[in-house]
N, C-alpha and C positions, 0 to 999 in steps of 0.2 A: 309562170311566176313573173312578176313587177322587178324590171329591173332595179329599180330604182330603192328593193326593199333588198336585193343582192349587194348594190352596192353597201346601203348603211350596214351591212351584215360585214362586206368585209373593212369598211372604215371603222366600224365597231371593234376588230378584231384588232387591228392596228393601231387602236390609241389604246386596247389594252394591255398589248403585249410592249407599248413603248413606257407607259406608266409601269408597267412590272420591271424590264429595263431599267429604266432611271431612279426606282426605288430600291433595286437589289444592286445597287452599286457602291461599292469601299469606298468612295470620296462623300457619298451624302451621307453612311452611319456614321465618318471621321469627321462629316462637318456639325453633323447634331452630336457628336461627343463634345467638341470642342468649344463649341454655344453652349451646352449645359456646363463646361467647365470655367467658361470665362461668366456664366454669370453667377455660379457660386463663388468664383473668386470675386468679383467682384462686391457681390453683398457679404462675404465675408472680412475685406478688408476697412468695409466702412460700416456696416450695417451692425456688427458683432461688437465691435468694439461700442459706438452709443450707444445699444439696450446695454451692455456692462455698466456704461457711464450713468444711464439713467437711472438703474438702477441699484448700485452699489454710493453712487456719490450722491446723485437727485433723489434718494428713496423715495424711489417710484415703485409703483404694486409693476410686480412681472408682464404683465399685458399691457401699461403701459409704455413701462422699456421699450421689448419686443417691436410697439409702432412707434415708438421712436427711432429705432433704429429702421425701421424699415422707412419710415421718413427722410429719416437722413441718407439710407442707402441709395435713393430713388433719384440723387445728381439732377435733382431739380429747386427751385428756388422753393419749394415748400421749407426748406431745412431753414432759409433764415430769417422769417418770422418767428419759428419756435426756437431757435436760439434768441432774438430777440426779446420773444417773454421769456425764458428763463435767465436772463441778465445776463447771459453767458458773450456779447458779444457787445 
C-alpha cells in the first residue's frame, strides 16, 4: 500500500473528526442562536415599524411597505434617498 494514500486516510480522519468537534459544541449553537436573535431584533426595531409607517400613513400597497422597511432596516444609506423622495426629510 502507497504510504502516502495511508497518510491522506488518516489526515482525512482528522479534519473529520475536528469538524464534528467544533460543530457539536455549546458555544457555536449559543453563537448562531444569538446572530439569529440580534438580527431579528434588529429588523424588528427598525424594519417593522417603516412597513407600518408606509403603509398605514404613506398608503402604500403591503409589498411596498414590507421593502421599505426592509430598506430602511438594511442601516445603509439606501434609507435616505427614499426618504428624500417621499419629502419626509
Amino acid at each position: 500500500m502507497n504510504p502516502w494514500l495511508l497518510l491522506d486516510g488518516v489526515l482525512v480522519a482528522v479534519l473529520l473528526w475536528l469538524a464534528w468537534a467544533s460543530l457539536s459544541s455549546r458555544d457555536l449553537f449559543r453563537g448562531i442562536v444569538l446572530f439569529i436573535a440580534f438580527g431579528l431584533l434588529a429588523f424588528g426595531l427598525t424594519g417593522v415599524p417603516a412597513a407600518l409607517v408606509g403603509f398605514a400613513v404613506l398608503d402604500m400597497e403591503p409589498a411596498a411597505a414590507i421593502l421599505l422597511g426592509a430598506v430602511v432596516s438594511s442601516h445603509t444609506l439606501l434609507a435616505y434617498p427614499v426618504l428624500l423622495r417621499l419629502h419626509l426629510l
